[in-house]
FILOMI-66435 format. One record per residue (C-alpha): x, y, z; residue in one letter; chain. Coordinates in steps of 0.02 Angstrom, whole numbers, plus 50000, padded with zeros to 5 digits. Example, Ala and Ser with C-alpha at 12.3 -4.5 7.8 and 13.67 -1.06 7.14 Angstrom:
BEGIN
- east/north/up/resn/chain
- 50615/49775/50390/A/A .
- 50684/49947/50357/S/A .
This chain:
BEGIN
- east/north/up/resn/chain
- 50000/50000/50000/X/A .
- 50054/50171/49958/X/A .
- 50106/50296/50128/X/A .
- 50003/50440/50169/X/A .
- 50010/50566/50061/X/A .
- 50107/50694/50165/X/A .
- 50235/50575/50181/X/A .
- 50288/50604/49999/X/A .
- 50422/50720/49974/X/A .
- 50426/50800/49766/X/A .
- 50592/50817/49672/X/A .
- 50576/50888/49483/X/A .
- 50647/50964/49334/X/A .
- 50522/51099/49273/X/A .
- 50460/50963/49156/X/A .
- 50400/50828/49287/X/A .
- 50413/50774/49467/X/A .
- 50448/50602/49564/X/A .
- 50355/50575/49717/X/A .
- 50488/50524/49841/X/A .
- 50425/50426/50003/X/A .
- 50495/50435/50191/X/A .
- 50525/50227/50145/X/A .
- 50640/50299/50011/X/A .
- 50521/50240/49874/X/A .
- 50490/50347/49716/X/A .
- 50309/50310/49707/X/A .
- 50258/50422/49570/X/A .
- 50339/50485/49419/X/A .
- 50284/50536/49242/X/A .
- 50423/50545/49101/X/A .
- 50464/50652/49020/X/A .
- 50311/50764/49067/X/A .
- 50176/50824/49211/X/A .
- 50056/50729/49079/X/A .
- 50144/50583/49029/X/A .
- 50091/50419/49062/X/A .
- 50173/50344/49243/X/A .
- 50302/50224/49238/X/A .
- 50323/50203/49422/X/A .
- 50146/50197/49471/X/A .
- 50127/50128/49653/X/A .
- 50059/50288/49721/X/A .
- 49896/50215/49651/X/A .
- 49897/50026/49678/X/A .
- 50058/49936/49758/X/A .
- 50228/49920/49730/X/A .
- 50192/49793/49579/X/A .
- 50114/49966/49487/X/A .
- 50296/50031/49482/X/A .
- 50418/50102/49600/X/A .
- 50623/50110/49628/X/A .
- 50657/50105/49801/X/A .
- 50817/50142/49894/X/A .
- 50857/50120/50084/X/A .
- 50951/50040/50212/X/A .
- 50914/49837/50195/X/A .
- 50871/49848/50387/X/A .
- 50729/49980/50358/X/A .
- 50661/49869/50199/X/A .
- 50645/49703/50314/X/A .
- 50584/49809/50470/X/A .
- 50736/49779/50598/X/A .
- 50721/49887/50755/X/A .
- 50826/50046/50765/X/A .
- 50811/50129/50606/X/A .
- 50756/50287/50592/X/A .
- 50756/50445/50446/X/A .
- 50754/50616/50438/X/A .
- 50743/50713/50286/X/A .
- 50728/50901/50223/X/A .
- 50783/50989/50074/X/A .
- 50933/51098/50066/X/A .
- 50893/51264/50085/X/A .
- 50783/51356/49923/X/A .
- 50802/51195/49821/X/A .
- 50721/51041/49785/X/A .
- 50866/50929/49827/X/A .
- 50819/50820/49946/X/A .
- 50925/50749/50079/X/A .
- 50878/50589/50188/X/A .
- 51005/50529/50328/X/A .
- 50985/50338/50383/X/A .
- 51042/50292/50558/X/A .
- 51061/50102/50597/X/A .
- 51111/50001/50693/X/A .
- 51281/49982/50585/X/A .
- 51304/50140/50520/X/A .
- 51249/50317/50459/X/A .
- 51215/50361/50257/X/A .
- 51130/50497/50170/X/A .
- 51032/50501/50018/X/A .
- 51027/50625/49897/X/A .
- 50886/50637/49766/X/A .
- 50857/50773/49619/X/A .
- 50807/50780/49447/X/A .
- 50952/50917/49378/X/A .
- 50892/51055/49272/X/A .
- 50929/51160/49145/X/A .
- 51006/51035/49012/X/A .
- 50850/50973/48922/X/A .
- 50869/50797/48998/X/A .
- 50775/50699/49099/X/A .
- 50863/50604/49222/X/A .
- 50850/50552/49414/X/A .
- 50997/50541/49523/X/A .
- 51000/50433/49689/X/A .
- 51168/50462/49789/X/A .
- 51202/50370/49935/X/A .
- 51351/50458/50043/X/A .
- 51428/50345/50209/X/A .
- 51422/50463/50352/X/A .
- 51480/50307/50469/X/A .
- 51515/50155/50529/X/A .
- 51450/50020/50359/X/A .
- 51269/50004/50290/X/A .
- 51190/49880/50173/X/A .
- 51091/49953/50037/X/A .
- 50948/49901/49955/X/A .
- 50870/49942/49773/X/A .
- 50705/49864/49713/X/A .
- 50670/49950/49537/X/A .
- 50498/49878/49454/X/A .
- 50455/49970/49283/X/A .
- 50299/49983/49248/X/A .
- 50246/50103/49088/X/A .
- 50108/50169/49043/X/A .
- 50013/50178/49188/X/A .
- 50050/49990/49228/X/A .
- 50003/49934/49075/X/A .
- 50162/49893/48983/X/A .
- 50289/49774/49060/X/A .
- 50454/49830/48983/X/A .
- 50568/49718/48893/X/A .
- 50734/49738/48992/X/A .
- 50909/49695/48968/X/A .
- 51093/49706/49054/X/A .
- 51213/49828/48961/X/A .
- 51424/49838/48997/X/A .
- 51461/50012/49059/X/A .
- 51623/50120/49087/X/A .
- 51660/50082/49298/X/A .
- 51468/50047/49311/X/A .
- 51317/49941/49245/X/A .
- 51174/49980/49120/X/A .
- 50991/49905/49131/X/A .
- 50890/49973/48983/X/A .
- 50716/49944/48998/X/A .
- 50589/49980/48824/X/A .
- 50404/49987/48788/X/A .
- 50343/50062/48663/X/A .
- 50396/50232/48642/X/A .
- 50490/50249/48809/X/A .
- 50659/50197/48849/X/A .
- 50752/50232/49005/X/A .
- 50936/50187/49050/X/A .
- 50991/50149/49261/X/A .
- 51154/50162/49288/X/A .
- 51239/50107/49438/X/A .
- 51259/49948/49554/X/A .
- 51218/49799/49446/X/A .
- 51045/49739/49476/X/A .
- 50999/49576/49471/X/A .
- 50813/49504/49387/X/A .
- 50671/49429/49502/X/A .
- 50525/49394/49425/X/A .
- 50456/49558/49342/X/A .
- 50560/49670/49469/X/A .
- 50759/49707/49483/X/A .
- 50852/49731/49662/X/A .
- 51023/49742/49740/X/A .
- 51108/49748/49893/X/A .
- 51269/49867/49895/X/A .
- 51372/49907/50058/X/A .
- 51433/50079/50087/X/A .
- 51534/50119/50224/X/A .
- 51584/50308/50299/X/A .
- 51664/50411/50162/X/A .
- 51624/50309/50021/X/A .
- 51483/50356/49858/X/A .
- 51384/50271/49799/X/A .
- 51284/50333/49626/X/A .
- 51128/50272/49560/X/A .
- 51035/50377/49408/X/A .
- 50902/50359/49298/X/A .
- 50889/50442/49118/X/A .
- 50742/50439/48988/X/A .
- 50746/50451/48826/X/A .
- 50630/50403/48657/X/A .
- 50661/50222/48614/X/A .
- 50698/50253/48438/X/A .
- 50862/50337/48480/X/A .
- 51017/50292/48585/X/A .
- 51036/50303/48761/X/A .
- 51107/50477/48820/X/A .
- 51291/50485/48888/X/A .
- 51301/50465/49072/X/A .
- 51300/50617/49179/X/A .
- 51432/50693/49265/X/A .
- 51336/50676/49466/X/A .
- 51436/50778/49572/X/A .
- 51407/50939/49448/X/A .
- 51235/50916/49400/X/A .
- 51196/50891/49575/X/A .
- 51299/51061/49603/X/A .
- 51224/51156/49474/X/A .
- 51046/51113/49498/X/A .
- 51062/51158/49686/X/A .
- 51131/51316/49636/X/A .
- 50989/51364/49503/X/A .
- 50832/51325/49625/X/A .
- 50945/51456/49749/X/A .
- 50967/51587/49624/X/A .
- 50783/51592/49559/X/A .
- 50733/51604/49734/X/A .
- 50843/51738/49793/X/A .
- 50801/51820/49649/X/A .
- 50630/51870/49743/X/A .
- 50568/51941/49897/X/A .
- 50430/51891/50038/X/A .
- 50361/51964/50164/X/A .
- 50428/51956/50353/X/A .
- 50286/51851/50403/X/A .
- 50305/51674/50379/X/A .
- 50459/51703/50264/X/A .
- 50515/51533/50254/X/A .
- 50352/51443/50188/X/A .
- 50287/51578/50075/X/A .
- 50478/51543/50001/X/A .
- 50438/51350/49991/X/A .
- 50267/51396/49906/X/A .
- 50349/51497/49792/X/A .
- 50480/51371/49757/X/A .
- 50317/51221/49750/X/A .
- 50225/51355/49610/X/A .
- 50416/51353/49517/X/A .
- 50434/51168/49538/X/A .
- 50269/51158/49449/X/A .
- 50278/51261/49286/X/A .
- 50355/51177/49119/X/A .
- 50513/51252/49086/X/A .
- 50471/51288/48886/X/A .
- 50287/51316/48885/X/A .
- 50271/51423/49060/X/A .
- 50112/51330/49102/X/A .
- 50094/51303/49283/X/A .
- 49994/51134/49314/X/A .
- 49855/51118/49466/X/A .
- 49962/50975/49547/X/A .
- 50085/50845/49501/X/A .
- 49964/50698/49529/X/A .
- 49821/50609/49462/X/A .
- 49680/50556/49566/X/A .
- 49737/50561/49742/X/A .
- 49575/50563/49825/X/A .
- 49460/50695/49904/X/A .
- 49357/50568/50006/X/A .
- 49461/50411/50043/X/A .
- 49373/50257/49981/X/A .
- 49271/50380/49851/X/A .
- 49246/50406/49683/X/A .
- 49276/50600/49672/X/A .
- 49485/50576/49599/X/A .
- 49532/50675/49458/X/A .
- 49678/50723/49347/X/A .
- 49763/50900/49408/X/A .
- 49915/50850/49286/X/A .
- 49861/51014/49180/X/A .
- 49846/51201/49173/X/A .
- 49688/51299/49244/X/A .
- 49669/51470/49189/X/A .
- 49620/51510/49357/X/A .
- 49799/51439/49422/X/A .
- 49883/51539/49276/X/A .
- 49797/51707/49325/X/A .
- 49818/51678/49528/X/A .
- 50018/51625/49501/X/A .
- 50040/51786/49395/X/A .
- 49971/51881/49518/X/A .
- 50090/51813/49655/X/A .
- 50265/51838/49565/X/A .
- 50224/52001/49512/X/A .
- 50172/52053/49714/X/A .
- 50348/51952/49757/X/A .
- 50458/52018/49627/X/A .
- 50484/51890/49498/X/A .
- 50432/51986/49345/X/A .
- 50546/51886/49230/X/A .
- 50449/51737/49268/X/A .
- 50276/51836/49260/X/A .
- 50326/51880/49095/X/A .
- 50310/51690/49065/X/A .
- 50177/51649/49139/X/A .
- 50065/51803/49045/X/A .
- 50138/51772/48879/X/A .
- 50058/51556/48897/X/A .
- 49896/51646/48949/X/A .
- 49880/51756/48805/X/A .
- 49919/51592/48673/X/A .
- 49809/51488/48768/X/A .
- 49655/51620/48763/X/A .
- 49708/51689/48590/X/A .
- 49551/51651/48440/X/A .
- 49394/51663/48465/X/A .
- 49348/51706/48654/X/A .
- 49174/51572/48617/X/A .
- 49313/51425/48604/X/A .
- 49407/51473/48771/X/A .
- 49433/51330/48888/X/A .
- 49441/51330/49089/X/A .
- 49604/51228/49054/X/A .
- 49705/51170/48942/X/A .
- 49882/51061/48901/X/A .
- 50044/51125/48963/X/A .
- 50065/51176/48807/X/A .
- 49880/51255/48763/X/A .
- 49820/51076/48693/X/A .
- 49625/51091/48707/X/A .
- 49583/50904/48697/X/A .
- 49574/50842/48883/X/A .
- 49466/50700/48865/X/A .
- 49433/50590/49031/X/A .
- 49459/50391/49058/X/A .
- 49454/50271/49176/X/A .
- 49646/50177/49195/X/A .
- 49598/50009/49234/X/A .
- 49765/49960/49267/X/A .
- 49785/50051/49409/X/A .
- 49669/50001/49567/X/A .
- 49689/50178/49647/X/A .
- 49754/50255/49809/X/A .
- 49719/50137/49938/X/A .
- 49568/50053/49840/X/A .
- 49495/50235/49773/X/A .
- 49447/50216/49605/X/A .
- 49420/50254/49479/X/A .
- 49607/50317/49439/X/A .
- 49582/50449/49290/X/A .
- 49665/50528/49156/X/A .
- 49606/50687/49069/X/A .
- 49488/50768/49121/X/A .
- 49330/50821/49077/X/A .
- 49270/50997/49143/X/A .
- 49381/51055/48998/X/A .
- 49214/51049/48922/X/A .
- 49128/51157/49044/X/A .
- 49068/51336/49034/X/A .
- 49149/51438/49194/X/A .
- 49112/51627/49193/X/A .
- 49237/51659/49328/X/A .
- 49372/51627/49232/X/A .
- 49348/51796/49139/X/A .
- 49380/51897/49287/X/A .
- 49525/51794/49368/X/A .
- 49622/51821/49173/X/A .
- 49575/52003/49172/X/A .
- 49634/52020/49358/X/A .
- 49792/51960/49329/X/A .
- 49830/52038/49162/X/A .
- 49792/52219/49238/X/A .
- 49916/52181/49401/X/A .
- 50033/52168/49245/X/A .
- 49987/52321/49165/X/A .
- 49998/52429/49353/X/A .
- 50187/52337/49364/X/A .
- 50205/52431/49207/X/A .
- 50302/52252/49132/X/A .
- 50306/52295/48928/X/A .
- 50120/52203/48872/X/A .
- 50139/52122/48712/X/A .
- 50042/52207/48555/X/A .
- 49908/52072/48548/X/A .
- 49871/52060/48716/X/A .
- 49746/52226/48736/X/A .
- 49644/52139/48576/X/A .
- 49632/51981/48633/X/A .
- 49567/52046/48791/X/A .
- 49439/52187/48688/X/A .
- 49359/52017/48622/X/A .
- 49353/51927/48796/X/A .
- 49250/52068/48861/X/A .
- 49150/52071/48721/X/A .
- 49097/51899/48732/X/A .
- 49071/51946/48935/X/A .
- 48944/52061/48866/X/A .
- 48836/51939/48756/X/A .
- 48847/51792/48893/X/A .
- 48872/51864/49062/X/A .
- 48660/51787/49100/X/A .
- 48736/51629/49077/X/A .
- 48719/51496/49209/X/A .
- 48889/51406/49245/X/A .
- 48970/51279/49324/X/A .
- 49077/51371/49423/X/A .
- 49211/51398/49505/X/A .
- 49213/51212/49576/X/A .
- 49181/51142/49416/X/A .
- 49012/51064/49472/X/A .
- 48954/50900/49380/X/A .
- 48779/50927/49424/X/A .
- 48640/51076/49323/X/A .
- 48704/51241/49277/X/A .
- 48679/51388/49395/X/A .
- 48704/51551/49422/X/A .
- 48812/51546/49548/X/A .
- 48863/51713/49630/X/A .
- 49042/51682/49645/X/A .
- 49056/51678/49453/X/A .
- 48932/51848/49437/X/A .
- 49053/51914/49531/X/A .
- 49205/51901/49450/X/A .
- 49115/51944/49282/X/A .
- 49091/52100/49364/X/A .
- 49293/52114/49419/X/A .
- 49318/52081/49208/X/A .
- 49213/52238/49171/X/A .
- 49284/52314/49303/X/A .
- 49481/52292/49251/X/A .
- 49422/52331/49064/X/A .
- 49374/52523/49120/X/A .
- 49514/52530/49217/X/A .
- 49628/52492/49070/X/A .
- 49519/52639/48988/X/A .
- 49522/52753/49131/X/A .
- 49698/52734/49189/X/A .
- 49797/52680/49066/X/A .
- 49739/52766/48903/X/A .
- 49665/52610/48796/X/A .
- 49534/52610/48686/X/A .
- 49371/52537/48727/X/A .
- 49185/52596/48745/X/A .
- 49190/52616/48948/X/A .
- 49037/52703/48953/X/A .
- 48951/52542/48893/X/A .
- 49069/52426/49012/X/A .
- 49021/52539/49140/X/A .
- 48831/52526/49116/X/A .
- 48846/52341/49101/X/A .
- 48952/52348/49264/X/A .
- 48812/52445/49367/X/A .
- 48687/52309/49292/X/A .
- 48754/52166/49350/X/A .
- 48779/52221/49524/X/A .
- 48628/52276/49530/X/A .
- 48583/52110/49480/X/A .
- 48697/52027/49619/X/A .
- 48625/52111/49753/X/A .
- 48441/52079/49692/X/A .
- 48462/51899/49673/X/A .
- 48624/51821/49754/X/A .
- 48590/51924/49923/X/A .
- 48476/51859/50068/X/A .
- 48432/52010/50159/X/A .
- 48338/51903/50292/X/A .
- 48513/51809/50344/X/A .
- 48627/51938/50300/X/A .
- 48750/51854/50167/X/A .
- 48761/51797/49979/X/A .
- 48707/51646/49917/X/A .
- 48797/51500/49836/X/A .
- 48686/51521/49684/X/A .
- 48522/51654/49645/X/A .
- 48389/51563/49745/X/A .
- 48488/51467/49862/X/A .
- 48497/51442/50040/X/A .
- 48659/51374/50080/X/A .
- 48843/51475/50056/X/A .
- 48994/51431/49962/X/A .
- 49180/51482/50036/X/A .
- 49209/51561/49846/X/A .
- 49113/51704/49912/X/A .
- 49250/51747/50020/X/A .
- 49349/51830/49872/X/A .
- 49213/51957/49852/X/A .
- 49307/52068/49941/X/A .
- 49486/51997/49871/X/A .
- 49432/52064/49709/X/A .
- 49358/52231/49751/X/A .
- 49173/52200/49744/X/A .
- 49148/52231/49923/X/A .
- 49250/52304/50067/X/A .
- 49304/52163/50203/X/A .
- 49244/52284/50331/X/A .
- 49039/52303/50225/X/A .
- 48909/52238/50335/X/A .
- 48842/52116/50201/X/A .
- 49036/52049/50204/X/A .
- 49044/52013/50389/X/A .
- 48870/51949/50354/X/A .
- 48919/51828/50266/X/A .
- 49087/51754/50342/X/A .
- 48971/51721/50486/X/A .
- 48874/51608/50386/X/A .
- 49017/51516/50325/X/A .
- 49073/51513/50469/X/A .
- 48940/51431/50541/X/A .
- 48886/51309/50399/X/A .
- 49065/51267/50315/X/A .
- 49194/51264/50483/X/A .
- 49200/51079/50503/X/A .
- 49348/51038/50638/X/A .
- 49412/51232/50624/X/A .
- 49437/51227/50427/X/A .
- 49318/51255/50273/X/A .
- 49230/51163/50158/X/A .
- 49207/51227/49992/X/A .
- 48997/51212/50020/X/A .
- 48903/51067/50071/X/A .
- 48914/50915/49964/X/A .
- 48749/50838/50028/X/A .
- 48660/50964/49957/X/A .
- 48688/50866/49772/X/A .
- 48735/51041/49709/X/A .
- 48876/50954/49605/X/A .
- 48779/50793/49562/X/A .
- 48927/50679/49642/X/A .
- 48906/50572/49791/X/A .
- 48914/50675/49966/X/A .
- 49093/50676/50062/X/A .
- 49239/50768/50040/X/A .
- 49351/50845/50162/X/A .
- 49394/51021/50189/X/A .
- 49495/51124/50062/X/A .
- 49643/51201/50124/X/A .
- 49643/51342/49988/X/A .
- 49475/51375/50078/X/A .
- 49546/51391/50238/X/A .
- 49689/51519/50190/X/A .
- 49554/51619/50092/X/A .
- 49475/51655/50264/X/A .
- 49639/51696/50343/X/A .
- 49660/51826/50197/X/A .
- 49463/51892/50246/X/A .
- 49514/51898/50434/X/A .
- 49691/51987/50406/X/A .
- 49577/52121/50296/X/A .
- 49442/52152/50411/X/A .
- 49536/52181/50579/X/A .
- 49538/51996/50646/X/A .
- 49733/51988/50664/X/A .
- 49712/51889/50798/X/A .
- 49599/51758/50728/X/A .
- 49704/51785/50551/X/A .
- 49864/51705/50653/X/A .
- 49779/51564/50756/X/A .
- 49704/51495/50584/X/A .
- 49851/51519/50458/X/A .
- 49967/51430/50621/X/A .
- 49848/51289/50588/X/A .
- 49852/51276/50433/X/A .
- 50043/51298/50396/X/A .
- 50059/51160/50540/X/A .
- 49974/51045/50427/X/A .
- 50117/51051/50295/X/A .
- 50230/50901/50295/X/A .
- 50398/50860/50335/X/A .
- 50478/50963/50197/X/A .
- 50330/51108/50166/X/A .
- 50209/51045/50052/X/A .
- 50031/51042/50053/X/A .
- 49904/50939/49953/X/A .
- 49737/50996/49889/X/A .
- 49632/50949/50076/X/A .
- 49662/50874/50247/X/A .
- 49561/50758/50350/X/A .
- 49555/50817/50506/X/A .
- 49490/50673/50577/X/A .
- 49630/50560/50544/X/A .
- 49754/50710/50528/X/A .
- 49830/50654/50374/X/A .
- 49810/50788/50194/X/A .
- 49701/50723/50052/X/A .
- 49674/50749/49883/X/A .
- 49817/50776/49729/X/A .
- 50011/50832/49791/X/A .
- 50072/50963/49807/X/A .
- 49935/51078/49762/X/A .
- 49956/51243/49660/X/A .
- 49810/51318/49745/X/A .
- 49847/51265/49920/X/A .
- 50023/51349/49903/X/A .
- 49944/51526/49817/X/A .
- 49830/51562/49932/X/A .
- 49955/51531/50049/X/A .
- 50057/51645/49982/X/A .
- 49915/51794/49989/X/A .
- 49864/51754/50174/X/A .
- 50048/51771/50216/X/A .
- 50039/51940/50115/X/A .
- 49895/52003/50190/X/A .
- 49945/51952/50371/X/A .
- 50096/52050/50335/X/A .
- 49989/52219/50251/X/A .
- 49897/52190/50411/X/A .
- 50015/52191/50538/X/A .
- 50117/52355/50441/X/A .
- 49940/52441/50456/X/A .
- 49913/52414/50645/X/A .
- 50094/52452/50653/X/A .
- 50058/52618/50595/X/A .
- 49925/52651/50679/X/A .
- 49991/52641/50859/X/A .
């Protein structure tokens, strides 16, 4: 059986990511992208669906007096486990290097002291467990090669010789203090030769340096400095090098509810993520990388604004269809595993406002905006104008009728909004006085039918009873001051019908708003939206005592998956979680805007 998910540490490439375990098992890994299929797959079945595992023989066979520790060096993904037995100390050092258009794994095992038997158990398994490689033993220069095909894929280990058991491939190497040991992995397509070997003491140099230099190259805010850094790193970690598309998660169908049905592919790019990471950089300095992330938003939203997608490929590929992976049981029995995923499909109206958002924080960091990009959003709002009474989805991608939910209204309302403000302060052509008409309307609207006056708060949806934790952005986005009566209205009514042990749920599931069976646990990105309300609306106090929770629930090394069960205390849902680590980022932010404003004050 697979660990719990926080005990997963990632280690990538800005192509893909492995999913190391505290066992020393690499559980999870797509090559050579996010999207690929998996090749070590036993994050969603056993170790029979793929893994490579490395640790001390006496932790594999469960001998008393082992015990691990790991972290990553400072600013990088390189991460650093250190074995004590009863014989002896090692340390293992995993990364995937960067920067040289490769896409290799390297596994170094250092003696600290005394002597410790290693052990390796590799089992490929491609395409999703599907394919059972055909494998063979290859001389090498001071080392040995196993090359293992299928299909298209190809990958080349490199190390201690390895010796065949049934459908898997182990060895047992000592290492005693002061000696190396080097194990590494390298993909390639089958069709062509196996690259060189790599030179593991300078890739291992020069990757550590590059994660360091791209995060010094930014700045955070004094309060919680060192996990807004790891967030920032995690959001890195996650975009694709060439195409600047940041996906929602490096995982497939961990699940929401364990033992339920509701598991889905995060392996792509959300406009929603694209817009929210822009924002970030740009607040913490990394306009370089903003630059990036703008220019994949304005290709993937570029034609005709009737054929934009809620998400898309890393590289803007539109066709996301969803199946079921029958080769794959699931985490811990939670099927069905799948790939794709199909609220491409789906109508969101919130997505207009969270592009146009983050496109004008661009424009008011005065970075140079590409010719195209005003056009391309002219047409956006001019499809906002002929379809902002359309029900939605929204926002949580609902499988159940269209609505109109009042989350999505709302940010409609931020588009129209930014689009005057490009006219107004920045000098570009477009008919505001219409926008601005429209603009009036539709609040007008939102107060008419998303507002209960009798309870004090917005609704989910027009018409409904029950509250959604989306509405907590109203005042994120401008619609509403934290401070407005109808605002504090209605964080007491999430509070009261979404807190379930101290965090939020995104709404109610037994209500059958989304048409899925009822259960899910709370969603941390929830949670950190309410620390950002709090910090805004003079609840310092209660701003700290939630976002101490919640960073408390990271793991080990800092990461954070999409929800947590606080029942069982253990996180839930796909690893490690775009969202999760943004909204982070802004309740750190607005903790610290907080704290400089009572500051001043006294």
């Amino acid at each position: 059986m697979p660990l719990n998910i926080e005990e997963y540490a990632v280690i990538g490439d800005t192509h893909t990511a492995a999913l190391v375990g505290s066992d020393g098992s690499i559980d999870w890994l797509c090559l050579p992208r996010f999207d690929s299929a998996s090749m070590f797959g036993a994050l969603l079945g056993d170790e029979n669906h793929g893994r490579w595992l490395l640790a001390p023989e006496a932790s594999v066979h469960g001998h008393h007096g082992v015990t691990s520790t790991r972290s990553y060096i400072p600013n990088t993904f390189t991460l650093v486990t250190r074995w004590v037995t009863p014989t002896g100390e090692v340390e293992v050092t995993d990364v995937m290097p960067v920067g040289d258009r490769r896409a290799d794994i390297v596994r170094r095992v250092r003696g600290i002291t005394g002597t410790v038997v290693m052990h390796v158990d590799l089992r490929f398994r491609f395409d999703y467990a599907n394919a059972m490689p055909w494998i063979r033993q290859m001389p090498g220069k001071g080392h040995h090669e196993l090359i293992a095909v299928a299909g298209p894929d190809a990958v080349v280990v490199r190390g201690p010789r390895l010796h065949a058991e049934d459908h898997n491939h182990t060895a047992e190497f000592t290492v005693s203090a002061g000696e190396t040991v080097d194990q590494t992995m390298a993909w390639y397509s089958s069709h062509r030769e196996p690259p060189v070997p790599i030179k593991v003491t300078k890739r291992i140099r020069e990757t550590t340096k590059w994660w360091q230099r791209w995060a010094s190259a930014g700045s955070v805010s004094p309060e919680y400095s060192d996990v807004v850094r790891r967030s920032l790193l995690v959001l890195r970690a996650l975009t694709h090098e060439d195409t600047g598309g940041i996906v929602a998660a490096a995982t497939t169908s961990l699940p929401e509810d364990f033992g339920g049905s509701r598991n889905w592919d995060y392996r792509f790019v959300w406009l929603r993520d694209a817009s929210l990471t822009l924002h970030v950089l740009l607040d913490h300095g990394f306009v370089g990388e903003a630059d990036s992330w703008r220019n994949w938003l304005l290709r993937a939203i570029a034609g005709d604004p009737a054929d934009v997608q809620i998400m898309y490929g890393l590289a803007g590929e539109r066709r996301l269809e969803e199946w079921d992976v029958p080769s794959l049981p699931g985490y811990q029995g939670a099927s069905p595993v799948r790939v794709g995923n199909a609220a491409y499909t789906q109508y969101q109206g919130d997505v207009f406002g969270e592009v146009m958002i983050a496109l004008r924080a661009a424009r008011q960091r005065g970075t140079e905006e590409p010719d195209f990009s005003w056009p391309v959003q002219r047409a956006l709002m001019s499809f906002v104008e002929e379809n902002w009474q359309r029900p939605d989805r929204g926002i949580w991608e609902i499988r159940g009728p269209e609505r109109h939910f009042t989350h999505s209204k709302v940010m409609l309302w931020a588009a129209l909004d930014c689009a005057i403000s490009a006219v107004r302060d920045f000098g570009l052509a477009g008919p505001v006085e219409r926008w601005e008409k429209l603009r009036e309307q539709l609040r007008d609207e939102i107060e008419a039918k998303g507002f209960d006056q009798k309870r004090n708060t917005y609704t989910q949806y027009y018409g409904s009873d029950g509250v959604d934790a989306s509405l907590l952005q109203l005042s994120h986005v401008g619609y509403i001051a934290a401070d407005d009566p109808r605002m504090l209205g209605t964080v007491a009514a999430i509070e009261a019908e979404l807190l379930e042990g101290g965090l939020l749920l995104r709404y109610r599931s037994e209500s059958g708003v989304d048409g899925l069976p009822a259960g899910e646990n709370p969603f941390l990105a929830c949670s950190f939206w309410l620390v950002e309300q709090y910090a805004m609306s003079e609840r310092l106090d209660d701003a700290r005592e939630l976002m101490d929770r919640l960073v408390g629930y990271a793991n080990d090394v800092g990461l954070l998956s999409e929800e947590y069960d606080v029942g069982n205390s253990r996180q839930a849902g796909n690893t490690p979680q775009a969202l999760t680590h943004l909204t982070l980022v802004r309740a750190a932010d607005a903790i610290s805007t907080a704290v400089t404003r009572s500051t001043g004050l006294n």
